[in-house]
N, C-alpha and C positions, 0 to 999 in steps of 0.2 A: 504494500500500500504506500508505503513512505517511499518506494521506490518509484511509483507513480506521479508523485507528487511532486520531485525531485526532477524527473526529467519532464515534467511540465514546466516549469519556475527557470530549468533550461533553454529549450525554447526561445529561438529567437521570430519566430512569426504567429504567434499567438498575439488577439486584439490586447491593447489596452489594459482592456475592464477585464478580459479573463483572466489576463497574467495578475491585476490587483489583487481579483477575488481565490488565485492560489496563494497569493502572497497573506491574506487574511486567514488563512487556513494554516497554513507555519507558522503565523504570529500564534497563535490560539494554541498549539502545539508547544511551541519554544515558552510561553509563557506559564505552563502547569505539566511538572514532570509526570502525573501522573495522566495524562492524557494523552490517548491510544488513538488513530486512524485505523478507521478500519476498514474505509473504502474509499478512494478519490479517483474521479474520471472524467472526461469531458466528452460531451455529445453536442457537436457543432461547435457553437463558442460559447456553450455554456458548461461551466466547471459543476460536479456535485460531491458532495464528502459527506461523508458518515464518523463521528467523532463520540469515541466513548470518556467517560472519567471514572477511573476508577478498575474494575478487572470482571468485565461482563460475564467471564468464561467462570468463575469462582464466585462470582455475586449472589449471594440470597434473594436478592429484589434487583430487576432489572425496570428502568422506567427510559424510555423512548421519550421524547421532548419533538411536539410536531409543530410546527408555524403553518402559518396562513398563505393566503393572495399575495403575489405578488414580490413572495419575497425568496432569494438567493442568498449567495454566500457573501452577498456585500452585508448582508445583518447578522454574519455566523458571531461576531465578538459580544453581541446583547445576547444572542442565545442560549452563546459557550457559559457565560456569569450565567443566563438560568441555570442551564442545567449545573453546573458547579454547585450554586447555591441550593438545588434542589437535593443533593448529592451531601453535601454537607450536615441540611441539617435536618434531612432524613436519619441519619446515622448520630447525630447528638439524639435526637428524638428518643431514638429506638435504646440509645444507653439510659435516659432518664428513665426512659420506661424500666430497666432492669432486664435487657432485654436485647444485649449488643449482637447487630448483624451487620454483613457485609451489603453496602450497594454500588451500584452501577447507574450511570446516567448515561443520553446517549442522545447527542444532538443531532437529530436524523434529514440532512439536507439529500437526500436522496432520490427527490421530487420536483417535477416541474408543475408550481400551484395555479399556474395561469395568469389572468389577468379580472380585471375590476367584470370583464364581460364574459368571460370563460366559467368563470365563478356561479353561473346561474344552470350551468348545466354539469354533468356529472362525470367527462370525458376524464380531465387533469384526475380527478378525485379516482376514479377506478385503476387508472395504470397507477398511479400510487400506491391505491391499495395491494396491489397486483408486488410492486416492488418489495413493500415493508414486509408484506408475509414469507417472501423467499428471505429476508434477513431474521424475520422471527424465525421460522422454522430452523432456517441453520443454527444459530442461537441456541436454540430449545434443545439441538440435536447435541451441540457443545457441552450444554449445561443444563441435563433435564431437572434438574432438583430447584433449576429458578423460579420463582414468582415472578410476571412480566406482565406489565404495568404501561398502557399506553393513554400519555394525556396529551390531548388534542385541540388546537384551540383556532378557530373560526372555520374555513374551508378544508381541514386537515379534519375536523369534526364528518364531514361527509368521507376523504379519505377512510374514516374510522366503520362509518354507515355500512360504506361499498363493501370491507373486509368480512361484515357477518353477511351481507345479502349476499356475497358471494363464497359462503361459508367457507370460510378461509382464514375466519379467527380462533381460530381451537386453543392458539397457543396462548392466546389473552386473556389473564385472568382477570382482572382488574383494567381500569378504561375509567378514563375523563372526556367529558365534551366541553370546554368553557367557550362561551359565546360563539354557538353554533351554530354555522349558516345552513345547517341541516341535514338530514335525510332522506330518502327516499321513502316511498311507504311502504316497499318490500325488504327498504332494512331497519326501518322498525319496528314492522313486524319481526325479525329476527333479531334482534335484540331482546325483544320481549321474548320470544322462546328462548334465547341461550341465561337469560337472568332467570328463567321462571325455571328452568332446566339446571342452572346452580350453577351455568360454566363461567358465569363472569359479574363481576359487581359492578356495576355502570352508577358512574356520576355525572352530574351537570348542572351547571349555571351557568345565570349572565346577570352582568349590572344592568338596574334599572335606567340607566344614563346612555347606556349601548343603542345608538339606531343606526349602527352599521349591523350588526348581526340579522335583525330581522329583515335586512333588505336580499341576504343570500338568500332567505328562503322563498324569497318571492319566485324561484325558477322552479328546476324540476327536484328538488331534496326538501319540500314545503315543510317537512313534519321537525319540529322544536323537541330533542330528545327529552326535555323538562316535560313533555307530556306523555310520555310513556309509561306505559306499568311497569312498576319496578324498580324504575332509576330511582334515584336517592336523589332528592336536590341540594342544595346547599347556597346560601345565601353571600354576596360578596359587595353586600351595599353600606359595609360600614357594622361593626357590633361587636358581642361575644365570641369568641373562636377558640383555639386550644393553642398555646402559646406551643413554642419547640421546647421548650425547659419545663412542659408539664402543668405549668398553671393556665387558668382562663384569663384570654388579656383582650384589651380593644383594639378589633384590625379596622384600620381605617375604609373607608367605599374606595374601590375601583373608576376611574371615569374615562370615560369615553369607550372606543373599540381595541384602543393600544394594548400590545404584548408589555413591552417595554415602558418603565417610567420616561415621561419627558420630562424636562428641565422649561422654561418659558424664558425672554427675554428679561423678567422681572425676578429671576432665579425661584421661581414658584414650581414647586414638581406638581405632578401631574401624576398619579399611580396609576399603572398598566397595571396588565392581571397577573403580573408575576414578579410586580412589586414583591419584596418580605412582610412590610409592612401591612398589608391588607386582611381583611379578612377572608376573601377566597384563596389568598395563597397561603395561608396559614392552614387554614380546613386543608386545603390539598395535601401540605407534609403530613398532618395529622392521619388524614387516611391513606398516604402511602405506607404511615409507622405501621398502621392497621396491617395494610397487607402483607411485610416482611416480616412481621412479629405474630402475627393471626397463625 
């Protein structure tokens, strides 16, 4: 993989913007020794890379980290800090609990998510799906004693849909949808049989401030996993949530459609859904301790 990566970065006729976004991809590398490549390649002149933290092969919990529309490896260094930080403080979590386990994070740009107009229909979302289940399965094949945990958030949420309607999620026990541009109605319905079936524990929200989400569902994935049987909701508009150190603490709301915190001109953040701070992203490490430690 690094060896792929290496005579890309070589390359002297690669555009611009592809050489930048392998060069973003070595940074992300060079900058936390414990971070692994596990895939990098280019289709056209666009780069994809698959980056784990931590030792996927020996992890107790493995959790996939999916983005949305529109986005590449020009945003792999906000993603690498989530999953980092999702990785972190899963594993403080799972010690306060009394209850130390190994995890794995896995920043999976492995997908082409489309555009603002692609987004309305379910093409990007199934070869997606189509790709992550050949890495789960191998995965699974590496390391079957894993729990594997995929959280997904706006158009990677239909990614998620396509993988049970095309029953080809066996290996996912655990599944987030946060601000989800939808499903289809044949993998809602399959959803609801793999949860009512016990193969997987399905979660979902969105903040009440999100009117980017509800507008993916306007195409062909209408259905809002927050309405299915089964799923577990969880709230991320500001409240009670379960701290990483064990106590109940106040996660601030979420605003807007953003993954990533913004910063404003007036130095005012702005909490994405994967702020620390918040309260949907605190529920999430809480119920990923759930799943490594369950």
């Amino acid at each position: 993989m690094l060896r792929d990566l290496q005579a890309a970065l070589a390359r002297t006729d690669l555009p611009a913007a592809t050489l930048a976004k392998a060069r973003a991809v070595k940074s992300v590398l060079d900058r936390d020794s414990q971070a692994r490549l596990e895939s990098f390649w280019i289709a056209g002149d666009r780069p994809y890379a698959v980056i784990a933290f931590g030792d996927p092969d020996r992890a107790d919990l493995v959790v996939y980290l999916m983005h949305g529309i529109e986005t590449d490896l020009e945003a792999l260094p906000g993603w690498a800090d989530a999953a980092q930080r999702v990785c972190a403080d899963v594993i403080r979590s799972c010690v306060v609990r009394g209850t130390p386990r190994s995890v794995a994070t896995i920043a999976w740009f492995g997908w082409d998510s489309g555009t603002q107009t692609s987004v309305l229909a379910t093409k990007h979302a199934t070869i997606g799906a189509a790709r992550l289940a050949v890495d789960i399965d191998r995965l699974a094949d590496r390391n079957p004693g894993a729990h594997i945990a995929v959280v997904t958030y706006s158009y990677s949420t239909t990614l998620l849909g396509e993988m049970f309607a095309l029953n080809i999620a066996e290996e996912v026990h655990t599944a987030f949808a946060i601000a989800s541009a939808g499903v289809t109605h044949a993998a809602g319905a399959a959803i609801e049989s793999a949860i009512a079936d016990g193969e997987v524990v399905f979660y979902a929200t969105e903040g009440a401030g999100d009117g980017t989400a509800p507008l993916g569902r306007l195409g062909h994935h209408p259905v809002d996993p927050r309405d299915l049987r089964g799923v577990i909701v969880y709230d991320c508009d500001g409240g009670e949530a379960p701290g990483v150190d064990g106590d109940l603490v106040l996660g601030v709301a979420v605003e807007g459609h953003a993954s990533q915190t913004a910063v404003d001109e007036r130095g005012i953040r702005h909490p994405g859904y994967f702020d620390e701070r918040t309260q949907g992203y605190l529920t999430l490490v809480a119920r990923l301790t759930d799943a490594a430690t369950g």
